[in-house]
N, C-alpha and C positions, 0 to 999 in steps of 0.2 A: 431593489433598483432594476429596471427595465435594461437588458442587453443594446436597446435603441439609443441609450443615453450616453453610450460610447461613442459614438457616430462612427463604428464600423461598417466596412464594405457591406451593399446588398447580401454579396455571396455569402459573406458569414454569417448576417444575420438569418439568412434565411436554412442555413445549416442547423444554426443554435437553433431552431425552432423547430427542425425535422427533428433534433436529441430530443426537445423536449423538456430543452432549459427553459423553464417562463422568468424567473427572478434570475439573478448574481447573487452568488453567495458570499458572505463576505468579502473573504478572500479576492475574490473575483472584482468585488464590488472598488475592493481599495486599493491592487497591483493591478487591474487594466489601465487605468488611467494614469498611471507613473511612466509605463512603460512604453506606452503610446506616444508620451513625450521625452522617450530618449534616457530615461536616468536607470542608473545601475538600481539594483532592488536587492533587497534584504528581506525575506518574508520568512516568518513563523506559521506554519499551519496544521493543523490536525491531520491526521488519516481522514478521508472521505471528506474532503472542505471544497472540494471542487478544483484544487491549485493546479492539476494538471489544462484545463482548458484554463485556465487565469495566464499562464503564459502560452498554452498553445494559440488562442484568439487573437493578440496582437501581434504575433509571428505570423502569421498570415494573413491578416490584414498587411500588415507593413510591406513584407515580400509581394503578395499580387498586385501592390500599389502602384509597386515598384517595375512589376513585370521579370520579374529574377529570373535570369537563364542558369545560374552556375550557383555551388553550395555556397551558400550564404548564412546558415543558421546551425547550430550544434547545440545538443540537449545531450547532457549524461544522465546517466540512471546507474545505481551500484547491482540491480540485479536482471537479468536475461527478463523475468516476467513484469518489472514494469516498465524497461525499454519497449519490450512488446506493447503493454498496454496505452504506450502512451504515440506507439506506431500508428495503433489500432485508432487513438482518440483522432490522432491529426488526420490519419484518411474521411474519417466520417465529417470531420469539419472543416478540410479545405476540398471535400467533393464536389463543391460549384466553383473549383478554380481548377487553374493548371499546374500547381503548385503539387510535387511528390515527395517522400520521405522515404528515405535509404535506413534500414534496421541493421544496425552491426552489432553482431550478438553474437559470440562465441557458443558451439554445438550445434552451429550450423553451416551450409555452406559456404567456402569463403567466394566461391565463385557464383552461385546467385548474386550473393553480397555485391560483388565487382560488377555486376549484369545491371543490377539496380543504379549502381553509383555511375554508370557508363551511361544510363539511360537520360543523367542528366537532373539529377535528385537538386533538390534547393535544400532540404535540412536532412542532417545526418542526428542519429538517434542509437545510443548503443554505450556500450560499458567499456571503460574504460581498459581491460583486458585487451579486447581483441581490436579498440581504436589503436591502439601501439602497434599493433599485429600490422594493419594498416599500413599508418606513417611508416614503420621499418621498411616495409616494400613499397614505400612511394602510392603507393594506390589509392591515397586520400591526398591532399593537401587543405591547409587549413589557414592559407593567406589570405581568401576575401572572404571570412567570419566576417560578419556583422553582429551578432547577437548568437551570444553564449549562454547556456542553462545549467545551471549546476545542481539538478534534482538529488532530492532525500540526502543531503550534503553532510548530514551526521553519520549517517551510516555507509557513507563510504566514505567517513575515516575511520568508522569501526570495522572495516573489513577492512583496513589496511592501505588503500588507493592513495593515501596521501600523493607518493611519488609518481604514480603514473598521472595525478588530475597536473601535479606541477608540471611533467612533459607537458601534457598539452595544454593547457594554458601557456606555456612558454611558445608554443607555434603558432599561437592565436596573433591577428594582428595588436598591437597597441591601443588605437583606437578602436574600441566595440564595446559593447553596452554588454554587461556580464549582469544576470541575475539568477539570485539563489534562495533554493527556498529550502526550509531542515522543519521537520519535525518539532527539534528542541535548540534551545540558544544555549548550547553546551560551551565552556570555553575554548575548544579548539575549532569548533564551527567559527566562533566571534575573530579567530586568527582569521583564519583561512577567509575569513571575510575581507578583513584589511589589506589581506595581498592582496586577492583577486581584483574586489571592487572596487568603486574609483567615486567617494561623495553617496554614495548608493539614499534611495528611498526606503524606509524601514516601515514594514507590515506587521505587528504586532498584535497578539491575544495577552491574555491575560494569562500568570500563569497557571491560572488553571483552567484554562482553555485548553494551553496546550498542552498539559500534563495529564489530564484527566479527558478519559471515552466522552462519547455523546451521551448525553442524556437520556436518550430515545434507545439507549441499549440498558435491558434489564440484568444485571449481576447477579448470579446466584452460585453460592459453593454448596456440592452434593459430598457432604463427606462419606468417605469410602476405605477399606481395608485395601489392601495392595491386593490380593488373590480376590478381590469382587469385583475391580475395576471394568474389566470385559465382559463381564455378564451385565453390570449397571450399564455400561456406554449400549448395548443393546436394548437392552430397556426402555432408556430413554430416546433410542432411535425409532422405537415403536411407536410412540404418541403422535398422534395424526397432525399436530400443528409443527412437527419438522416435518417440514417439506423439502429443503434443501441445508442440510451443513458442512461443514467445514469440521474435523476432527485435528488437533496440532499434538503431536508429540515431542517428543526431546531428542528423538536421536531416530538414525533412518533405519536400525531396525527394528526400533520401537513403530516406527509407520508403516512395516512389512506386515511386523506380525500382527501389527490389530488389522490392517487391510485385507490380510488374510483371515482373521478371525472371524471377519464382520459378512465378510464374501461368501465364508460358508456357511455362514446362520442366515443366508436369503436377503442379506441388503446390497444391493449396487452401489458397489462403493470401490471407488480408486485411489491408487495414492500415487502423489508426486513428493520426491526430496531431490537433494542435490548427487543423487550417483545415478538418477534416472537421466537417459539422453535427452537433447534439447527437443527431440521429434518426439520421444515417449511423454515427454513435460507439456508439450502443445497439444497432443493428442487426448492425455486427459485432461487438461481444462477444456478443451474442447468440447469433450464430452462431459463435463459436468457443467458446462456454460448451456449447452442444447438440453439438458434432462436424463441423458443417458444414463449417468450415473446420481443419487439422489445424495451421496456422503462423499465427501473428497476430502481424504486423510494425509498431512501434510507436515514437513517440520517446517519449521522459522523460513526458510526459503522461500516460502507462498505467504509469510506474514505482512510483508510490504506487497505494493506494486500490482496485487490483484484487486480487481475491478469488476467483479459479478453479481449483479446486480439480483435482490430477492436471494440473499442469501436468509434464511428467517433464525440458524442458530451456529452459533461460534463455541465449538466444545474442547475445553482444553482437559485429553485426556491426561498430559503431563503437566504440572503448572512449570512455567519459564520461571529462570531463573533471573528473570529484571523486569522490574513494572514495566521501562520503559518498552519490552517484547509483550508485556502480557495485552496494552495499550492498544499495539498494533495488529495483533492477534484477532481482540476481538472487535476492532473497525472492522474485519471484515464483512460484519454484517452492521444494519442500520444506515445502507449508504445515502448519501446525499438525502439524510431527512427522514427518512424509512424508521421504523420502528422492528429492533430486534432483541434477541435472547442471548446472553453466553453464559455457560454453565461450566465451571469447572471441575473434575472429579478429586478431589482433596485427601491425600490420606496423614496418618496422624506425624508420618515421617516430613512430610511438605510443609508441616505448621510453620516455619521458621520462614517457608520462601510467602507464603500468604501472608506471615507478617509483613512480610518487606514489602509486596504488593499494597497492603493497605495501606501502611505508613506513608510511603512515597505518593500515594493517591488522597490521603487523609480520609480516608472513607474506612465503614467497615461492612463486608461483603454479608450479603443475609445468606442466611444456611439454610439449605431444607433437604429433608429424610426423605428417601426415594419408598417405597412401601414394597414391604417385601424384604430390605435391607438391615440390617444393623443399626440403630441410630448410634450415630458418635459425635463426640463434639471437638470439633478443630479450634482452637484458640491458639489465639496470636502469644507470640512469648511477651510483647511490650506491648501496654495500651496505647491505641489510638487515637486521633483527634477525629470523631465524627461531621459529615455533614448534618446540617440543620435539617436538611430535605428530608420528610417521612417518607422518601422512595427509596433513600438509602440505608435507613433504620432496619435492621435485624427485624425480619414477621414470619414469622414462625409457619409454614405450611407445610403441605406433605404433593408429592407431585403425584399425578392420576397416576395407576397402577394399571399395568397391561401385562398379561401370560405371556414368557417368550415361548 
């Protein structure tokens, strides 16, 4: 469906078409048009589905419509990097208005933060942390909300946010249009939907839409001994068709020391986790968004919320401990329709977390021998239910071998 068929503002359309959106994507396709007409929303959507412009698009249409002097609009996000990203999205697509967005993000400063909100912001954008920080010294207020966003709304009840999303929604006006969109229709999502919302419109996949990666992203486990891991994860950084990945470990300094390991065997490669500062965290996406660095090694913290585009491979050198992280892991790459790689390094101790991976996903991961290596075989402790797909089916190959 054509973005014209909204009948949204010149301004916006002609933004969406500087991105470089030609279609809507589902999502997009079936919460613009609820939202535009005022009703609460309830949406289901994958990683990389497009849902951030799905509600930043009639947010600014509605506000420039309106001419909005004062905050009017609030979008939470559970982590510092996709408040950012979704800062980043609305500059790009309300830059044929006069419409700005204030980023409240704890690790950074609170007084930029106040410079921006002083300057006259229409939407406020930021995590619930440091919105409390806020509200406590008065420095926000949040009585003429119109329209409320309650992004990634599973996972920040899995970090815990329950309590601070109820402050604020309690400081929200009564009347306002509250829309929320979650990964998974978990049961405490489906609560939390009933307080908030009010009659909501319901955006729906299937569930194996939303349980299961894109399609467009190829699965493969490299089984490996634990003392080969680091030498395989080089190896395979060798192969000319990674151009750009993404490395996830389990714990940050598990993401030290491969970052370190990788740095001094000649790959540029950085890492961000959660004890790196908010300016050390912006500086390396930064730099792996521009090229600088070609590997950015990361825990679960970069598994949501980032948005870089031509990532071509998502390498879990630890496997996560819940499909629903392994999911999001490797959306990082395949974005919006793209075609990518995730490759996991599996050792015989992890057989137990692949099982649970596959089971939850119903698939079973194809394995291939890295040359050079040991072949092993990782099997799941319980059989699987397979996809029909021959793209999912176990095929047997060996990946090109390169000298390190």
């Amino acid at each position: 469906m054509s973005f014209s068929r909204f009948a949204l503002i010149p301004e916006v359309l002609r933004a969406v078409r500087e991105r470089g959106y030609d279609e809507a994507t589902p999502v997009q396709a079936d919460s613009i048009p609820e939202i535009i007409a005022g009703r609460d929303l309830m949406a289901t959507a994958q990683t990389g589905s497009g849902k951030t412009a799905a509600f930043v698009l009639p947010i600014i249409d509605r506000l420039h419509r309106q001419r909005a002097n004062r905050l009017s609009a609030i979008i939470l996000a559970p982590t510092r990097e996709l408040a950012a990203q979704i800062g980043r999205e609305f500059e790009l697509l309300a830059r044929h208005t006069l419409l700005s967005a204030a980023v409240v993000i704890g690790g950074e400063s609170m007084e930029r933060q106040l410079h921006k909100l002083r300057k006259g912001a229409q939407v406020l954008i930021g995590c619930p942390g440091r919105l409390i920080d806020h509200i406590e010294r008065g420095t926000v207020r949040l009585d003429q909300i119109q329209i409320a966003v309650i992004d990634e709304a599973d996972r920040l009840l899995d970090m815990g946010f329950l309590p601070q999303l109820r402050v604020i929604m309690q400081k929200l006006p009564h009347r306002r249009q509250t829309l929320m969109f979650s990964a998974t229709m978990a049961s405490a999502v489906q609560r939390i939907a009933r307080e908030f919302l009010t009659d909501p419109a319901r955006v729906e996949g299937s569930v194996e839409e939303i349980s299961a990666p894109p399609d467009t992203i190829r699965q493969v486990v490299c089984p490996v001994t634990t003392e080969n891991k680091g030498r395989m994860l080089r190896q395979i950084l060798l192969r000319p068709e990674v151009t750009s990945a993404i490395v996830f470990t389990r714990t940050r300094v598990r993401a030290d020391r491969v970052g370190k390991l990788l740095t001094q065997g000649g790959v540029k490669a950085i890492v961000i986790h959660g004890e790196r500062t908010q300016g050390q965290r912006n500086a390396a996406l930064a730099g792996f968004r521009a090229g600088k660095f070609r590997v950015l090694v990361a825990t679960d913290v970069a598994a949501r919320g980032l948005d870089i585009p031509d990532v071509s491979h998502v390498i879990n050198y630890d496997l996560p401990d819940a499909a629903e992280n392994y999911v999001h892991r490797i959306g990082r790459t395949a974005r919006m329709g793209k075609s990518g790689q995730a490759l996991s390094l599996a050792t015989p101790e992890e057989r137990a977390l692949l099982g649970q991976i596959e089971r939850a996903l119903k698939i079973r991961l194809e394995q291939e021998s890295v040359e050079g290596f040991e072949p092993l075989a990782i099997v799941p402790p319980k059989p699987v239910k397979l996809f029909s797909s021959a793209r999912m089916r176990a095929r047997p190959s060996r990946m090109r071998s390169h000298a390190y």
